[in-house]
N, C-alpha and C positions, 0 to 999 in steps of 0.2 A: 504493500500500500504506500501513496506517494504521499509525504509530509503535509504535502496540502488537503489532501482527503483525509489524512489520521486522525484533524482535530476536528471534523467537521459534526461531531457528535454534540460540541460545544455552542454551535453557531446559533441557534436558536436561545441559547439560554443567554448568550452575552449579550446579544441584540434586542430581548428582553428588559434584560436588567438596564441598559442605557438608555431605552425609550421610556422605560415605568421609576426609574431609581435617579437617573444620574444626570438625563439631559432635561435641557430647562423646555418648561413649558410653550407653546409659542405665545399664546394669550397674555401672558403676564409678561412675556419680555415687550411684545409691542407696548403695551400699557406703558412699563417702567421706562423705555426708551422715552417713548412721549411726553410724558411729566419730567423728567430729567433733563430732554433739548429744550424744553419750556423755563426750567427755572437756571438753568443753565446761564441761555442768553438774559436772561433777565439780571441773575448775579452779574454777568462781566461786562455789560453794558453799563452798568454802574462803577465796576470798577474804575472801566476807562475815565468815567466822569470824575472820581473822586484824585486819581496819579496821573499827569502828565505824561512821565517816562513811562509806565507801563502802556500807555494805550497808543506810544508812539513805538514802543518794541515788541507790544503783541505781535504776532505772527497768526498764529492758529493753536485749535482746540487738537489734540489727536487724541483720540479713543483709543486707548491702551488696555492693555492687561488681559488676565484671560477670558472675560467677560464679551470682550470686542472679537478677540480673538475664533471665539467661535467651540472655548476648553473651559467654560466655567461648570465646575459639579455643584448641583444646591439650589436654593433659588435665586429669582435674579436682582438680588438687593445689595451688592458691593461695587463699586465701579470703580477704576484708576482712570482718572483725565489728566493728561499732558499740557501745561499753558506753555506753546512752545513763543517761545523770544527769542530777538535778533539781535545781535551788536552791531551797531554800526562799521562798517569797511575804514573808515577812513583813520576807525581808532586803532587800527592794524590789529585787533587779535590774532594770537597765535595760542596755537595749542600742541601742549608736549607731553608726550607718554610719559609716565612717573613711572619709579620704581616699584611699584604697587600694580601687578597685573591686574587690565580691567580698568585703571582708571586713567585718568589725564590730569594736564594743569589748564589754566589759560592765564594768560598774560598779553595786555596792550603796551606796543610798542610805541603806539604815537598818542597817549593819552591826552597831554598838555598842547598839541598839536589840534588835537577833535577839537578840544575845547575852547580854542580860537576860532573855531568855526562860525559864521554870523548863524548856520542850521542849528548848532549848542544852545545858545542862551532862545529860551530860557528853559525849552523842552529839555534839556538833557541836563537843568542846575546840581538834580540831586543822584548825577550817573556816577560820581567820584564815591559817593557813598557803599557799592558794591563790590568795590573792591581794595586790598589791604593796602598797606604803603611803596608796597612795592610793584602796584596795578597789577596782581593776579587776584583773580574773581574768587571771592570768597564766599564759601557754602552760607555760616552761616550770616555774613550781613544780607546776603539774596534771603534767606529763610526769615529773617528779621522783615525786611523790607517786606516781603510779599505778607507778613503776618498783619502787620499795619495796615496794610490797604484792604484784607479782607477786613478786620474787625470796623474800620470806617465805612465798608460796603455793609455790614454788617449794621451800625447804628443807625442809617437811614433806614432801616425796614421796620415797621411799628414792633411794637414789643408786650413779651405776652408770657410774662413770669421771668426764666433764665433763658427766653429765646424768642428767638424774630420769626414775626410771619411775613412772606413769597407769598403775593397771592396774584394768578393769573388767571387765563381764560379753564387753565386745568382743573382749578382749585385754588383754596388756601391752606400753606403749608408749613408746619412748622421746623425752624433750621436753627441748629446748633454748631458751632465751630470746635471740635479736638485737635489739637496739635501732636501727630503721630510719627516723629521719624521724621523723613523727607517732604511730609505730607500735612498737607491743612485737609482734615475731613468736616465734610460738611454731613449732619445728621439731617435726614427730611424723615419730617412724619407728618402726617395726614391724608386724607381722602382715601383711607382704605390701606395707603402705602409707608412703608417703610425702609430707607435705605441709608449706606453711609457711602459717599461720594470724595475720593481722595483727590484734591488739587497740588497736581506735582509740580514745582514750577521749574522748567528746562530752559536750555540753551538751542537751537537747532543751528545746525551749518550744513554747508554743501559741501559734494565731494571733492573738492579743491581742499579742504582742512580736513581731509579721510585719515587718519593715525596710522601712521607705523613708525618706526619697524616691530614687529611682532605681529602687528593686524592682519588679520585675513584682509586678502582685496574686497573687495564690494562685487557681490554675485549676483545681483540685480540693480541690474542697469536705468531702469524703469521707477527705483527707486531712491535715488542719489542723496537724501538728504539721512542725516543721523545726529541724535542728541546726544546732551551731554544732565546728569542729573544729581541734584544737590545729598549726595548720598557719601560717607563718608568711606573710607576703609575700616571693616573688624579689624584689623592689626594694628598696632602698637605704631604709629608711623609721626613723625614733625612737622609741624606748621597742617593739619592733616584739613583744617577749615581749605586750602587751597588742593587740594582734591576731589574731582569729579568722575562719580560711575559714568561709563560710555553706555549706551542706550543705539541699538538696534534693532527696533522693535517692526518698523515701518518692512523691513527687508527679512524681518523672520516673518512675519504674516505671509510675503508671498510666497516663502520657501515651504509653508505646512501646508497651503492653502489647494484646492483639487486634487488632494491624494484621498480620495474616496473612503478608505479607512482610517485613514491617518488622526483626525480627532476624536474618533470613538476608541482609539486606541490610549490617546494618552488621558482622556477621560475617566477610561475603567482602570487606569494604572492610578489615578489621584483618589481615584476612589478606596483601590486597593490602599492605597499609602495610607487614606484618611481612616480605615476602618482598622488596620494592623496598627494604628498610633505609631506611624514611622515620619515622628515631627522636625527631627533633624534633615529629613527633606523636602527643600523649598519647591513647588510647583517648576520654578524657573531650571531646577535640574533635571524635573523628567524631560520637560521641551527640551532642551540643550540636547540628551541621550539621542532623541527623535533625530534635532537638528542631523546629526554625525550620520544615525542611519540613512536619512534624505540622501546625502553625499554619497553613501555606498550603494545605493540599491536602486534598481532600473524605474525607471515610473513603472513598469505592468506591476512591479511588487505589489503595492498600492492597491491594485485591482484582483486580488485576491481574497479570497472568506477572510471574513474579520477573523475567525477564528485559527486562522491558520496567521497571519498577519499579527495577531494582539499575543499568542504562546510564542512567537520567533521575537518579537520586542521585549518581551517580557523575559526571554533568558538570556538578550543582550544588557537589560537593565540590572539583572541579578548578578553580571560576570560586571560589571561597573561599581556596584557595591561591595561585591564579594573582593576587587581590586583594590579598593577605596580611592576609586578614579573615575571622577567625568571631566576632563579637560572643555572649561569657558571654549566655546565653537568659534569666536572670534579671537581668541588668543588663548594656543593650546598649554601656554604655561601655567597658566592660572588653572588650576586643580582646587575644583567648585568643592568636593570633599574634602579637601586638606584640613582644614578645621572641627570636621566630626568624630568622634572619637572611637577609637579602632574598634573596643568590644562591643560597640553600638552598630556600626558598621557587621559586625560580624556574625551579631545577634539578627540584622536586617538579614543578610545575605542567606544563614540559614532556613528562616522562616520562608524567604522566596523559593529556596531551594523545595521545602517541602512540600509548596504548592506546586510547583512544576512536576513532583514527583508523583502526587495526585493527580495531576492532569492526564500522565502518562497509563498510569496502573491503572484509574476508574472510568474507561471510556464506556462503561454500561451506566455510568453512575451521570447523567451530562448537570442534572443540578447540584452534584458534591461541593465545586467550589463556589457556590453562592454565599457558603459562611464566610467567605474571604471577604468579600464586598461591603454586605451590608451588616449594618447593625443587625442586633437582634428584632425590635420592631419590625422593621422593611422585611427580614428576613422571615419572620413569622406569616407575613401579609403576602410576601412572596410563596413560602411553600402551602399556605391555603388556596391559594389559587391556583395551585399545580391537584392539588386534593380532589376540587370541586371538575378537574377536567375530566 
């Protein structure tokens, strides 16, 4: 029997489980969409009104993360938004790979030059403010700054205990501001909904400032711009406020994107992650694993049974763990595991191991690995439903 037919005992229950367990609803994503581009533009339309420099270096909004992407498990009430910004040309940025794989610095060469500009005063008064004394752009006065201008977009919207009410043609809705990391979340509740919306605030540039050396080149062409994001290094590193994560996000979407299995695969693997409590691994590492396999394997792979497709990712994702290795796709020095710790690592790698071992032994059994996925509820509700057939 040929590899691709061994698993196919599986194929019905996997497909199953992502239509009833894993994938979102269409009903409530159109919904959430809706209300979200709704309060959306209404936030940054204000913003603009309230900062000068930002609403002269907005750029665009990009719909990030795995929600956009087309990989989120759960319902659809998280979102990552991108405020992507521009620096002006004439201030010469540059940007230099750090020793820190994965991130960059920036630095303006003609700082005091811009700012004789007659286009400088008075738009650009308070552009010195983001960056340190030695004009490289600093995570956190960017973080500072953009936090000010949300809580001022924030006081003009009436007010209704410890938060403001958004109210549009959708509704009225009540918003909270968290400050999380990289991220200003904005909390909406009302009219039935409930979500947290993370405001990242980036850098964009074109491929003329593409990073290397280390960097993969740019493998879509069609794509040509790439961020930069106010995220620090976990390691121990100096002056680390002038350190910025690289963001290619725009040119990962096109690389996962019409591989017919390809998101139900890394789907049912986040799901596996989220039900084995394998918390040391971040979403953005099974994508990466994917990424590597794109690179190896023919587009027809793609067009094969999920279920032959989701058991062949799934024992390259095990030999990755069991390594303690998935090399960052755009610069393979940076080992995304380096930082987990081996017997955790190896505790993961067994437990995959003994799913695959199941996989293999109980091809009369095809809902054995269901315990893998879900909770016990879902799980309950799952095999009642296999009872009543």
């Amino acid at each position: 029997m040929s590899d691709i037919k061994k698993y196919l005992y599986l194929e019905n229950t996997l497909n199953e489980m992502n239509s009833k367990f894993i994938s979102l609803q269409d009903k409530e994503v159109k919904r959430n969409n809706q209300i979200l581009e709704s309060i959306l533009k209404t936030f940054i339309d204000k913003m603009k009104e309230k900062d000068p420099l930002f609403k002269k270096m907005f750029s665009r909004v990009f719909y990030g993360g795995s929600y956009y992407d087309g990989l989120r498990v759960g319902k659809p009430e998280e979102f990552d938004l991108d405020l992507l910004l521009s620096l002006p040309k004439y201030a010469e940025p540059t940007i230099m790979v750090s020793k820190v794989p994965g991130f960059v610095q920036l630095k303006l060469g003609n700082y005091d030059g811009f700012m004789r500009q007659p286009e400088a005063a008075p738009t650009y008064r308070t552009f010195g403010n983001l960056f340190d004394k030695e004009y490289f752009l600093d995570t956190d006065k960017v973080l500072s700054w953009m936090e000010g201008i949300v809580q001022k977009t924030m006081n003009d919207f009436p007010q209704k205990g410890s938060k403001r009410v958004v109210s549009n043609a959708n509704g009225a809705f009540e918003v909270i501001v968290h400050k999380a990391g990289p991220a200003l979340t904005l909390k909406i509740s009302g009219s039935g909904i409930a979500m947290d919306v993370d405001l990242v605030t980036c850098f964009i540039f074109h491929c003329d400032f593409w990073p290397k050396p280390g960097f993969k080149s740019n493998p879509v062409k069609t794509k040509p711009d790439f961020f930069i994001v106010p995220k620090k290094p976990k390691t121990e590193v100096g002056q680390s406020s002038r350190h910025w994560r690289l963001s290619f996000q725009e040119q990962e979407r096109v690389l996962i994107d019409n591989k017919r299995t390809l998101k139900p695969t890394i789907k049912l693997l986040k799901k596996l992650r989220d039900n084995l409590q394998h918390r040391a691994i971040a979403s953005y590492y099974i994508k990466t694993v994917l990424l590597h396999i794109v690179d190896k394997k023919p587009e027809e792979f793609w067009r094969n049974p999920l279920s032959y497709v989701f058991v062949s990712v799934l024992s390259e994702y095990k030999d990755c763990i069991e390594k303690g290795k998935i090399p960052y796709y755009w610069n393979p020095s940076n080992n995304l595991l380096g930082r987990v710790n081996a017997k955790n690592l190896e505790n993961m790698a067994n437990r995959l191991k003994a799913i695959l071992s199941d996989v293999e032994k109980k091809k009369d059994e095809p809902h054995a690995i269901v315990k893998y996925f879900l909770d016990s509820k879902d799980y309950n509700v799952y095999m009642m439903g296999k009872m009543k057939l």
